[in-house]
N, C-alpha and C positions, 0 to 999 in steps of 0.2 A: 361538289356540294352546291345546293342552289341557295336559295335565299338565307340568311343568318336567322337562328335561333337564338332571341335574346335571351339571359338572365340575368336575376337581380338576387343579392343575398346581402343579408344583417344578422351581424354576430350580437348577441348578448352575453353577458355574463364575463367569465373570470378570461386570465392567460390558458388556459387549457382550450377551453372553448376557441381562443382566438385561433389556437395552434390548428384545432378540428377545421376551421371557417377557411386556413390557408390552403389544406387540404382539398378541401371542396374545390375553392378555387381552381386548384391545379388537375381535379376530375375532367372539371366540368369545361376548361380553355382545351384540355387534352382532347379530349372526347370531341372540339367543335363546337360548341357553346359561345358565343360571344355575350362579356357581361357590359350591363348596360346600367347606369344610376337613375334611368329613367322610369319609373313602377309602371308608367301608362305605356311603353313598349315592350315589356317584360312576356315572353311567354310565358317564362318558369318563375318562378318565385320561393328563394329558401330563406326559411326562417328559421338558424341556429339559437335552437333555445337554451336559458338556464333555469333548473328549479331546485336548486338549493336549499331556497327557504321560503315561505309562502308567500313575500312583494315581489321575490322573479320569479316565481310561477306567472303572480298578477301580470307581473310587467310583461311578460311571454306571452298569455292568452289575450292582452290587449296588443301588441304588435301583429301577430296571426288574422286579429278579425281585424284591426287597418290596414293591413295591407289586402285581405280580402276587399274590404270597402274600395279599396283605391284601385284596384282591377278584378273585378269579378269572375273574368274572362281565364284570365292565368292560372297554371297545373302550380300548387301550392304544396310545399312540401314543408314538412317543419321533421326540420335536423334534434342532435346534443340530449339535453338531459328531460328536457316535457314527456319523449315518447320510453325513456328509459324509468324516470320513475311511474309513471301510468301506462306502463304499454300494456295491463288487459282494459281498461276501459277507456283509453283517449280516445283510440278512433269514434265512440259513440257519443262522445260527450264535445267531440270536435267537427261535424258534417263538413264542415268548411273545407277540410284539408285535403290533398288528394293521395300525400303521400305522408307516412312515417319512414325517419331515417334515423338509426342510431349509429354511431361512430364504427364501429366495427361493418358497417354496411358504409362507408363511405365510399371505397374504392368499387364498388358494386354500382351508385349514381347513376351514369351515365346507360349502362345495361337496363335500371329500371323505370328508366325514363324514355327508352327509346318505345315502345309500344305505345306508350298515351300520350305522349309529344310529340314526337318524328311521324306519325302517323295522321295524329289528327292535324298538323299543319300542312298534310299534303309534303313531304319530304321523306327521300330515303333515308336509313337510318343514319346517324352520327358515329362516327369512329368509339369503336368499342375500346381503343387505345388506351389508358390509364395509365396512373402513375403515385407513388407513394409521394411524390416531392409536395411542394409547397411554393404557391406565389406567394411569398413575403408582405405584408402590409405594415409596416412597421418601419421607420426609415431609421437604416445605421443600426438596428440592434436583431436580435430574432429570440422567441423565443422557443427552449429547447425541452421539451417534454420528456423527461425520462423516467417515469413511471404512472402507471395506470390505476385508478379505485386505492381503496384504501383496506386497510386490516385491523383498523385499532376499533376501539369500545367506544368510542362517546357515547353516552346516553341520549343528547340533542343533537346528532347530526348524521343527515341522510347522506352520505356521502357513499357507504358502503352497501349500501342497501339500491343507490342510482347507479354508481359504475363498480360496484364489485369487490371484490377483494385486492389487496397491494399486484399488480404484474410490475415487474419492472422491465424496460428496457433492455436488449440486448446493446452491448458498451458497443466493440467495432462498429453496429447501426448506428448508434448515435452520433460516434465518431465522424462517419461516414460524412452524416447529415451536417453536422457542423461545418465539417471541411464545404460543403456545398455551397450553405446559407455564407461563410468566408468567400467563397469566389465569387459570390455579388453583391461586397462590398460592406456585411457585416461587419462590425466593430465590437459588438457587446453580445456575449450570447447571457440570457436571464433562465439559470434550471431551473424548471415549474415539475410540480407533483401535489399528487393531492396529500404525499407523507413523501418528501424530500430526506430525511433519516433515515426508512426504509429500507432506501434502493438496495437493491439486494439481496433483501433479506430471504425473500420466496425463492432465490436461485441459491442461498446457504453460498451466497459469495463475500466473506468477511472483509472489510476496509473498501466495500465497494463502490463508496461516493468519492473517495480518496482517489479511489486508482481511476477514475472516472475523469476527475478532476486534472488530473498527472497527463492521461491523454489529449485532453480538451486543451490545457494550456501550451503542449505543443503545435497547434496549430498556426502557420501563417496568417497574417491577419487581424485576427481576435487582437486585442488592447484588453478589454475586460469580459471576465466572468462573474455572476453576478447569482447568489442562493437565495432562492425563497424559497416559502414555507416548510421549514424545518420544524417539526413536529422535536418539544425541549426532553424527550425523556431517550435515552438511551441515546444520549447523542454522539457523533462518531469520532472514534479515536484518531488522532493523529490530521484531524483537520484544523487546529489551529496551526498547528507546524506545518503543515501546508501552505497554509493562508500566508503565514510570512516569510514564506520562503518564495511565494511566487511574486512576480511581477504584474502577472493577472488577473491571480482571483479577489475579489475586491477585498476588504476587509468591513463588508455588508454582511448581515445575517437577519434574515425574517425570521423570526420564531414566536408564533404565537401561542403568550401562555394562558389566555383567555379568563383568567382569576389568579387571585395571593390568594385568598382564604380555605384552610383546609376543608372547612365546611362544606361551600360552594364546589371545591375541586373534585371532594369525594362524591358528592351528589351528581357531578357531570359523567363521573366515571374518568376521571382523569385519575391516569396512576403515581403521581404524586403530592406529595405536598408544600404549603407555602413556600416552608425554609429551604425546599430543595431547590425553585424557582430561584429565589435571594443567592443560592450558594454556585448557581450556574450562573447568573450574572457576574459573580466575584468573578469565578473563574475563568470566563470569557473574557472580559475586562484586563484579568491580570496576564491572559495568555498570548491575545491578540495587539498586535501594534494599531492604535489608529479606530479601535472597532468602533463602526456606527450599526446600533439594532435597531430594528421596527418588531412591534408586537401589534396584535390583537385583542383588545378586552373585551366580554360579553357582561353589560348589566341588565339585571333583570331576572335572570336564573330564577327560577320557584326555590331554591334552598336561598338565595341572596334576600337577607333583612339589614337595619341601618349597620348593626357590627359590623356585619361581612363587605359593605359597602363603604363604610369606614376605613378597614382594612384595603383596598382596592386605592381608595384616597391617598392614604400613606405613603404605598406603594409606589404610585406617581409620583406624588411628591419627592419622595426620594432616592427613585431610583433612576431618574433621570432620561429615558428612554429616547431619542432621539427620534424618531417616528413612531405613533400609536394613533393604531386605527380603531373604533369605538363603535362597538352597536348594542342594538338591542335583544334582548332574547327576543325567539319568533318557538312558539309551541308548535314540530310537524309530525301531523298524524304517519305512525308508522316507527317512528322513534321509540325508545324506552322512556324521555322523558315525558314522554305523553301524557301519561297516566299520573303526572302532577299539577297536570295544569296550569292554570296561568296566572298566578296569584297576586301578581305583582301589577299594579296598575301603569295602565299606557303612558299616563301622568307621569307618573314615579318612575320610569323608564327614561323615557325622554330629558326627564330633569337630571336626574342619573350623569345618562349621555354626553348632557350641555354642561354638567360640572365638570368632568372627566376632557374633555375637548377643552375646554378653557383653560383646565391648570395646565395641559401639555400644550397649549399654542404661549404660554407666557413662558413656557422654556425653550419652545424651537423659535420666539422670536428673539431673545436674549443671543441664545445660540448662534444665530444666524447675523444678527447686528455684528457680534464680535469676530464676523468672517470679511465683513469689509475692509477691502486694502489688501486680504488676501492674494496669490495667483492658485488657481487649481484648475486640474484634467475637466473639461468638459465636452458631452456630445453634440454637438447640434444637431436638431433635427428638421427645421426647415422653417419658413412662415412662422409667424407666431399667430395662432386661431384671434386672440386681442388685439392684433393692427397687424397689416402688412408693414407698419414701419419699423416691425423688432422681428430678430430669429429668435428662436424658440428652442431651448436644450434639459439637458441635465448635467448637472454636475454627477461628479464619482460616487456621491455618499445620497442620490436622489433614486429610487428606483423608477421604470415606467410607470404612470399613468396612475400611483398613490402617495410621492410624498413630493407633492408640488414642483415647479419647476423654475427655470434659470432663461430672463428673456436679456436679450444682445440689445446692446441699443448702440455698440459703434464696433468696425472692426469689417475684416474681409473674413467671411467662413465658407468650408464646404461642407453642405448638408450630408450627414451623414457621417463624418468625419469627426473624431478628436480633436481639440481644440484648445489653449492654455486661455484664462477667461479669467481678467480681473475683478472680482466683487466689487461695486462700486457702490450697492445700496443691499438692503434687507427689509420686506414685508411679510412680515410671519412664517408663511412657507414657502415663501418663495425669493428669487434671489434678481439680482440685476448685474449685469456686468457687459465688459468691453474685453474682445478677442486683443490679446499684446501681440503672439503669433502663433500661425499654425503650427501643428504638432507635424514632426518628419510623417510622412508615410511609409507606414513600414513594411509596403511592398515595394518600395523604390530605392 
């Protein structure tokens, strides 16, 4: 091969997307592609979008035109969810771009690039070679995608409508992949879905997050397993008995129940109601040793008035939630709740928000005060982005990249590695501590 074809790629958006971006990654080093963080050498240029809800659409069609701005010259391709919820009108409404990619055309990349790349730089073409794997970007943890689109009703959200209906993964693939992301030095594997409940259900395979979970935790390596977004209705049997029966599946559960009020919940098209939320927190509470939840709340809803926001208040208040992530309704054309509109003012949104965010930061910093002196499992993952002079981790009950993190200020660690980490301070969401010692490795 003669001279290096550079590329440059930025992921947006959620863990899914990351998973798609790893992907890429390993198309495009497969194929000959050398990647570079330089945008002014870049021949190729991908930009993995998300359009979830209408600020990452924004945030998506503004990264597209700067990176166009910042090399005019480069074959522009834009990956992920932009070309999946508009794919009959982006290409006209985007001149810019050279190429549409959507996830199921990943593995295909480097084939459709070689014609308008390898050609115009004057080069034969790039190894058509491929591969489903994954360059990792994530240190110490991976995340593992095992299932595709979604199959539920919301009335507000495109999910179904951008990637599809539920697919779930086949289990020995996953397996598979697990054991792989394990032999380069994985610690935490994090199951992402866009309905984690699901899994299985389109294959009419019963207990199949369980049996899922039974395989995963026999792997060498892995320390922890880690569930997110578990969609609260029909939730699956015999996973708390799981949970404390294992050594590592966390005793972490995402489940976002996005409202208490029956009101609000009926109008999203959520199939349950308040009390059924309140009666699944008992029963996780009472079934699980140790559990730490994270939820989701949406204010703003067109059925949501001061009552139903009332109730929401309450609900924080006492239910105690250990991580809750907070936003705003976003009206997206193409939904059922469309056709409600937007009644609720940006103001009243916002104010909403910053209530909801305040009363739950004066309980996770109470929370987290009274972990000082502590010892507990943590990861470290390398650098701390705040100073070179701390490493940078998570504790056990911290997910990646949304319920703040845990910086080292003394102690010997290896990035990437497990680690016993004494709490030595608490700021809100976040923690401070000293390595006492390493954790065994336990491929040694």
């Amino acid at each position: 091969m003669a001279d290096k074809i550079f590329f440059n790629l930025v992921s947006l958006g959620c863990p899914k997307n990351r998973v798609d971006a790893e992907r890429i990654l390993s198309v495009m080093t497969a194929a000959g592609f050398s990647y570079t963080e330089e945008i002014s050498e870049a021949l190729v240029i991908i930009v993995n979008t998300c359009a979830f809800i209408e600020p990452a659409v924004e945030e998506s069609i503004s990264a597209i035109l700067d990176y166009r701005a910042q090399n005019k010259d480069a074959y522009l391709v834009v990956a992920g969810c932009l070309p999946l919820r508009y794919r009959d009108e982006i290409a006209k409404e985007l001149p810019e771009v050279d190429l549409f990619v959507t996830p199921e055309m990943i593995g295909d990349l480097a084939r459709l690039l070689n014609d308008s790349v390898a050609g115009s730089a004057g080069r034969d073409e790039v190894s058509l070679s491929s591969t489903q794997g994954r360059i990792l970007t994530t240190p110490g943890y991976a995340y593992l995608k095992i299932a595709e689109g979604c199959s539920r009703a919301c009335r507000y959200c495109t999910i179904p409508s951008i990637r599809g209906p539920l697919r779930s993964a086949d289990a020995l693939e996953l397996e598979q992949e697990a054991i792989a992301v394990a032999s380069r030095g994985v610690r935490e594997l994090v199951l992402v879905a866009q309905d984690l409940t699901s899994y299985g259900v389109d294959r009419r395979q019963k207990g199949a997050l369980v049996d899922l979970l039974k395989r995963l935790e026999r792997i060498d390596g892995i320390r922890w397993i880690r569930l997110m977004y578990l969609h609260p209705d029909s939730f699956p049997d015999g996973l708390a008995e799981a949970i404390n029966e294992s050594p590592k599946i966390l005793p972490y559960l995402d489940i976002p129940f996005q409202h208490i009020s029956d009101t609000v919940l009926r109008a999203m098209g959520r199939p349950w109601k308040g009390d059924s939320v309140q009666k699944l927190l008992y029963r996780l509470r009472s079934e699980i040793d140790n559990l730490v939840l994270r939820t989701t709340l949406m204010v703003g809803y067109p059925a949501e008035g001061e009552k139903e926001f009332q109730e929401m208040r309450d609900f924080v208040s006492s239910a105690q939630i250990e991580h809750v992530g907070v936003f705003t309704y976003s009206p997206e054309e193409g939904t059922r709740a469309w056709r409600l509109g937007d009644p609720v003012p940006h103001e009243v949104k916002e104010a909403r928000a910053s209530e909801i965010r305040a009363m739950h930061s004066g309980f996770a910093k109470k929370r987290n005060r009274g972990r000082v002196g502590t010892v507990e499992e943590c990861l470290v993952e390398g650098i701390s982005e705040e100073s070179d002079l701390l490493l940078q981790g998570r504790c056990w009950d911290q997910a990646p990249e949304v319920d703040g993190a845990l910086y080292i200020t003394a102690g010997n660690a290896i990035a990437g590695e497990i680690h016993q980490v004494k709490i030595t301070d608490a700021h809100e969401f976040d923690l401070f501590g000293e390595i006492v010692e390493p954790m065994p490795d336990p491929k040694g």
